[in-house]
N, C-alpha and C positions, 0 to 999 in steps of 0.2 A: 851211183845215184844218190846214195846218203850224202856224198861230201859235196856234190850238187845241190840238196836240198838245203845243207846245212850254212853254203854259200848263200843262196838266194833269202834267208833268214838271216843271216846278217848285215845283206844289204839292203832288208826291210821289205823284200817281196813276201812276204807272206804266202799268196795263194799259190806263187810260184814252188815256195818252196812244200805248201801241203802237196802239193800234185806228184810232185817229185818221190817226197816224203811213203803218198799211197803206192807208188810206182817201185819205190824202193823194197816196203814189205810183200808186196804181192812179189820179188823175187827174189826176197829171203826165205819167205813161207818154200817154197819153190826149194830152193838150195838149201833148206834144212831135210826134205825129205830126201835127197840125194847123199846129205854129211853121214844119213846112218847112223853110226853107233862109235863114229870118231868123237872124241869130246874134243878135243882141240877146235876142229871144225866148226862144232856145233856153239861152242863158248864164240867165236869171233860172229858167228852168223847172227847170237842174240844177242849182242853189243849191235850190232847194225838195226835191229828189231828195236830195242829199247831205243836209240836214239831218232828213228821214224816215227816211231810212239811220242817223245817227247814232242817233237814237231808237229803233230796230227791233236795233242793235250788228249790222246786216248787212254785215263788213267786206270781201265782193266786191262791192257794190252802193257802197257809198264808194270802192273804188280807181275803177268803172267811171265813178263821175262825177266823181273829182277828173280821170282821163284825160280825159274829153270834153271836162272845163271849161279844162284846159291850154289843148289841141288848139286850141279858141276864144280865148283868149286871144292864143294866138301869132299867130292871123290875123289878128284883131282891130286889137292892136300898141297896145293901153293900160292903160296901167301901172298904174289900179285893179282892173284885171282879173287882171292878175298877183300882184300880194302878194295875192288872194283865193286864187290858184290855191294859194299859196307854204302859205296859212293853211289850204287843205282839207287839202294833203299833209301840216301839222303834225298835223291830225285824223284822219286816214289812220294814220301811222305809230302814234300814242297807240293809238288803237281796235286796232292790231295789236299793243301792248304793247311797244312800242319806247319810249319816252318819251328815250332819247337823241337818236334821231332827229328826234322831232319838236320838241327843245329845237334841231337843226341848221336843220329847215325853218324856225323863228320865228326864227331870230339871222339869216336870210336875206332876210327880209320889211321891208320898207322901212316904216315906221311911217308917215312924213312923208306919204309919199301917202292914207295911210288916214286921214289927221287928220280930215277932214273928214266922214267916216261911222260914224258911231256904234255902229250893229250893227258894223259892220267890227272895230271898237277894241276893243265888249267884247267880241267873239268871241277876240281877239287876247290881250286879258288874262286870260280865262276857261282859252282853253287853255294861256298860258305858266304860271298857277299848274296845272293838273290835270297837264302835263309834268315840271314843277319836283317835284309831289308823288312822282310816278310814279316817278322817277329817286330818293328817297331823299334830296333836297336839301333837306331841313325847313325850315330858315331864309330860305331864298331862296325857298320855299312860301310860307311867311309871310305877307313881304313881298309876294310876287304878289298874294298871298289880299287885304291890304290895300288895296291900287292897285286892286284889281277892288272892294272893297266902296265906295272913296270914291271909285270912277268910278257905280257903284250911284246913291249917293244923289246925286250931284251931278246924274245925271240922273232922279231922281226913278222907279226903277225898283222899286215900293215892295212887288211881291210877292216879288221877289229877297234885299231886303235882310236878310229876317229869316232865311231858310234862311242865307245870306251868315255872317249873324254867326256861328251856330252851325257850320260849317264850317268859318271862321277861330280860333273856340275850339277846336276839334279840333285844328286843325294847330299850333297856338300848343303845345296840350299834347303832340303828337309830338313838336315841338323841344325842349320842356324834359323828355322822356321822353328823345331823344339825347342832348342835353346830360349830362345827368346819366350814360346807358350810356356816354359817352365818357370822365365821369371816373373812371367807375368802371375800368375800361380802364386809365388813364393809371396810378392807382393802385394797380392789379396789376399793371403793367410797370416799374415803379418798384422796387414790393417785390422781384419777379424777378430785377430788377436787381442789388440791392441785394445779395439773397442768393445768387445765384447765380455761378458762373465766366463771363467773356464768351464764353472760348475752346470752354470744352467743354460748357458747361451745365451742370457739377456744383454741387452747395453750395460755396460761396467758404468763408473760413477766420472768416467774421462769423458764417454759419449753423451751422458746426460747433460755436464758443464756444457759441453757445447753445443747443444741444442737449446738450453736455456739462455744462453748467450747470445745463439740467432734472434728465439723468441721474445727477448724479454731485453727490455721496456716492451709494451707495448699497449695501444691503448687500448686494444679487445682486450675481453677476461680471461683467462686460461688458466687451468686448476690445477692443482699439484696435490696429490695423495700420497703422504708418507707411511707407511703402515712396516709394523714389524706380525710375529708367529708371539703369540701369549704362551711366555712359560717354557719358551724355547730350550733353555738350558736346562730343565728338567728334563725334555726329552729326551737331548743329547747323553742325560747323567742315564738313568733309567735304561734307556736301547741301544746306546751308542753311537758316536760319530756315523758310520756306515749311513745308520736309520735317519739322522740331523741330514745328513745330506742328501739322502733321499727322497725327504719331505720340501727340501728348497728346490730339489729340480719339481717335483709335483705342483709344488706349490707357482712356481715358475710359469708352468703351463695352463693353470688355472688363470692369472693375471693374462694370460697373453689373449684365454680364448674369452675372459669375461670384458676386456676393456675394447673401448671403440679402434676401429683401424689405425685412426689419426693419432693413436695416442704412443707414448714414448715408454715401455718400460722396464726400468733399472734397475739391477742389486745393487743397491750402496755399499755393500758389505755385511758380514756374518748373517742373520737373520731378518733385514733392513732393504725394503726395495722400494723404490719410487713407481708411480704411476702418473706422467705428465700426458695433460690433455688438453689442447690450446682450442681458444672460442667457446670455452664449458664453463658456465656459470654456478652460483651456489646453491640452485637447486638441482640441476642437473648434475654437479661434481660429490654433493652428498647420496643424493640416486645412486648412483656408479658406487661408490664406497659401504653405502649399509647390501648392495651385490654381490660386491666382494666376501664382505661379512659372512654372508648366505652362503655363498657357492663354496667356500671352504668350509663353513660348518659342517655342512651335505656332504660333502666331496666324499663319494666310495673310495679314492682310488690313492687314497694314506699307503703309504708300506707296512704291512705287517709288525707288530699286532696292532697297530693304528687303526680304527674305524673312523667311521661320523663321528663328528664330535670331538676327537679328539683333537685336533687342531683350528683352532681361531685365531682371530688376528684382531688387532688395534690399528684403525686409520683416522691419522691424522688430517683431517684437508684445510687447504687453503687457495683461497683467490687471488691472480696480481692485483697490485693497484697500480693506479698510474708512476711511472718513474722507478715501477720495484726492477731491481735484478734478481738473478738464480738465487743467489746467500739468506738475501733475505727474505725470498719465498718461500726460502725454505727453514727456515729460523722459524713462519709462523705454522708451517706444517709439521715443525716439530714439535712445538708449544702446545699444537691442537692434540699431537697424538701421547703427548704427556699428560692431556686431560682426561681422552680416552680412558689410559691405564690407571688415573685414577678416580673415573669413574665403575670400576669392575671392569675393564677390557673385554672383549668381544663385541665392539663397537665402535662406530665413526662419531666424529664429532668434526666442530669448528675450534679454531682459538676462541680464549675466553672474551667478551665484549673491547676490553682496556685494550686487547694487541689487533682488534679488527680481524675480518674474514680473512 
């Protein structure tokens, strides 16, 4: 009745084969009270039990008989008996949706003694691919899926082989469905890379160019804030590197939660970030910068022993004009923020009159 059951599940009956499957333990349950106190008996009767269980997915009726089959084996004290036990517990743990676990029971299982049983082997290869799959290991699915199909034919197991194939094309195309989510991956962490600051996750001074290069010419106003950390290298000397870059990733997320959504912003490098904000005028892009001012002044949340206060900043600002590009918007955002510093720093300004807003 098992090898009935285990037919009609292969050739995709299903309810066929639960029915069978029930039909089959209601007369093991049966033929175990009869085995008594034979172990032999009783070890084949719950090989027939466990594998009704697998068919029925009744996962306390496979723990109870991978237990009994151990329990037999230990007494027993022969080693086919064991890598059998080793092989239900790898079916035990899958059927629980463990599939790491039961890729632990199978790396446990002594091959060499099962060489000689054939059920044994493709049970053995059937579940290291359904574990292999389970776990998300595609390739190494594959290859199982393989090993299991040209153990198939070589033993001539000819109502298997054609589900087989079609199951190995499946997995074949999961691998090359990963494959491909993996480069796709690699090549968004690349770009990311690419554009981005390592330290703090802002746009690097690559992503900025070419957003200004979208933007600009153009004949709306759009403001550009250059501002650096006042005294930054005392910091560094005094606390240490650690603390200097601690303060830029802080500082990082300050710019990100004070400036408008539309806006763009940069580490140009060491201590030096951009804030670009396109359609924002000179009263509106001076707003924004004596903000920034404030909110690091304020800011609790310096690294140790940093407080309030202890970090300020100089912004420089400036407005396109008509015909400007990036370089030189940013040439007067520089000029502005060299007035800054020497007006006492912890403050925004504009360029001086002579170089215009």
């Amino acid at each position: 009745m098992v090898a009935r059951a285990k037919v009609q599940s292969t050739l995709g009956r299903d309810e066929a084969a639960r029915r069978d499957a029930r039909e089959a333990r209601t007369h093991a349950d049966a033929a175990l009270a009869l085995a008594g106190e034979r172990p032999h008996a009783r070890m084949f009767i719950h090989n027939l039990c466990f594998i009704a269980a697998l068919l029925l997915g009744d996962t306390a009726a496979l723990a109870q008989c991978c237990h009994a089959h151990a329990a037999l084996s230990e007494a027993l004290q022969l080693p086919h008996y064991r890598q059998v036990s080793r092989l239900m517990q790898a079916q035990c743990r899958l059927a629980e949706g463990d599939a790491t676990a039961a890729l632990r029971a199978l790396d446990e299982t002594d091959i060499a003694v099962l060489r000689g049983n054939r059920a044994a082997l493709h049970w053995l290869l059937e579940t290291r691919w359904l574990a292999l799959q389970g776990a998300g290991r595609h390739a190494e699915a594959c290859a199982a899926a393989q090993a299991l199909l040209d153990f198939e034919r070589l033993h001539h197991h000819g109502n298997a082989v054609g589900p087989l194939i079609a199951l190995l094309r499946e997995v074949e195309l999961q691998v090359a469905r990963a494959e491909a989510e993996r480069q796709r991956a690699r090549a968004a962490e690349a770009e990311q890379r690419a554009l981005h600051d390592a330290l703090t996750g802002l746009h690097n001074r690559r992503a900025l160019d070419a957003q200004l290069a979208t933007a600009l010419p153009a004949e709306r106003p759009h403001a550009v804030l250059l501002l650096d950390i006042d005294h930054f290298k005392a910091i560094n000397d005094r606390h240490g590197h650690g603390t200097g870059d601690a303060v830029l990733r802080e500082l990082a997320g300050v710019l990100r939660a004070t400036s408008p959504a539309a806006a763009t912003v940069a580490r140009q490098g060491g201590d030096e970030f951009v804030v670009f904000v396109p359609d924002l005028e000179h009263g509106g892009a001076l707003a924004l910068a004596e903000r920034l001012c404030e909110r690091a002044r304020r800011h609790p949340g310096w690294p140790a022993p940093l407080g309030p206060g202890a970090v300020t900043l100089s912004v420089g600002v400036a407005i396109a004009h008509a015909g400007d590009d990036g370089p030189a918007l940013l040439r007067r955002a520089d000029a502005a923020l060299y007035r800054a510093k020497h007006e006492g720093r912890d403050r925004a300004t504009r360029p001086t009159p002579a170089l215009g807003a």
